[in-house]
N, C-alpha and C positions, 0 to 999 in steps of 0.2 A: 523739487520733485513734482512732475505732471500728474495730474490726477485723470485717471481715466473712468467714462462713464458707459455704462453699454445702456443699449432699449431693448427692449422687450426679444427683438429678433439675436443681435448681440448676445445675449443670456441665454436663449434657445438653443443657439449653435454652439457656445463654449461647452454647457453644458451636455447637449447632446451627444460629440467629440469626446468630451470626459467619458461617458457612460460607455460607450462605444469601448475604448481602449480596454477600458475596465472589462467589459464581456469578455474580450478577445484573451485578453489576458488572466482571466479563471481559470481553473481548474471543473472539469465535470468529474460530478463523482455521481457513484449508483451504490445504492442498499439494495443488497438484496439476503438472503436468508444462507447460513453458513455456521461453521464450524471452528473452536478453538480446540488445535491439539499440540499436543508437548510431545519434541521430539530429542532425543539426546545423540549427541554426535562428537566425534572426536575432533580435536582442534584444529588439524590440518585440512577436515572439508567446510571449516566455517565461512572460506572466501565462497567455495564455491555453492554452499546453501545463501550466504547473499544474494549471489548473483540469479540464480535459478529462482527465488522468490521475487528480482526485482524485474527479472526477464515476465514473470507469470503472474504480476501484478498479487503475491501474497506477501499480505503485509505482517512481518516478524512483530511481535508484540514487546516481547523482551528476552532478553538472555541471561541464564545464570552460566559463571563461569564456575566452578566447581573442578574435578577430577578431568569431566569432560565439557563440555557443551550445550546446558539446557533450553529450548528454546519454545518459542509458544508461537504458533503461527495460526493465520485468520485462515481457511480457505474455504470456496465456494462450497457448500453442500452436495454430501456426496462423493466428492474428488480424493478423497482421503486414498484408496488403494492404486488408482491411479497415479496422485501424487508419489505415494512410497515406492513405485515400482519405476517410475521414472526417476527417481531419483538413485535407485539401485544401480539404473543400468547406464549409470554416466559415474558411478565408481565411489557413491557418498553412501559410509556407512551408517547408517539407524541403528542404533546401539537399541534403541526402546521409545517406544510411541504411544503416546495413551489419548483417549476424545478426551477432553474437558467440558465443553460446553457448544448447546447448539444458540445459537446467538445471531442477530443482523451484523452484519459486516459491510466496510465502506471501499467501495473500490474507485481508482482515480484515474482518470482517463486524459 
């Protein structure tokens, strides 16, 4: 097996190339100031409560599955009646919503 030596310049550029891809290939995220709230829905809109949080960058926290659908979702501060009415008028029921917590939330761009 060949052993290979790099110099100084050699070690600059591999590593520079590494660091590079590396950037490129992150993920950017932002804190900014926001809201958990629990929302309960029935089984049949849970594709489309996926999709609508994955389209609107709100990140589902967790879900219980129970009778119906409990879910906890991160969203930007403020958006809350927004959110709920948007989401009325594409056909997804809210059976019941309550704030939880005002808290930093992480968003991923």
């Amino acid at each position: 097996m060949e052993e290979l030596y790099f110099g100084t310049g050699g070690l600059v550029r591999a590593y520079s190339d590494s660091l590079q891809k590396a950037i490129e290939q992150a993920k950017k995220i932002k804190k900014c100031m926001g809201e958990e709230i629990e929302i309960e829905i029935e089984y049949a809109d849970f594709e489309k409560i996926k999709y609508y949080c994955e389209k609107n960058q709100i990140n589902i926290k967790n879900e219980k599955y129970t009778e119906n659908i409990v879910c906890n979702l991160e969203i930007s501060e403020g958006q809350i009646d927004r959110i709920l009415e948007d989401l009325k008028s594409k056909g997804i029921n809210i059976k019941k919503y309550k704030k939880l917590s005002k808290k930093f939330i992480t968003k991923t761009y």
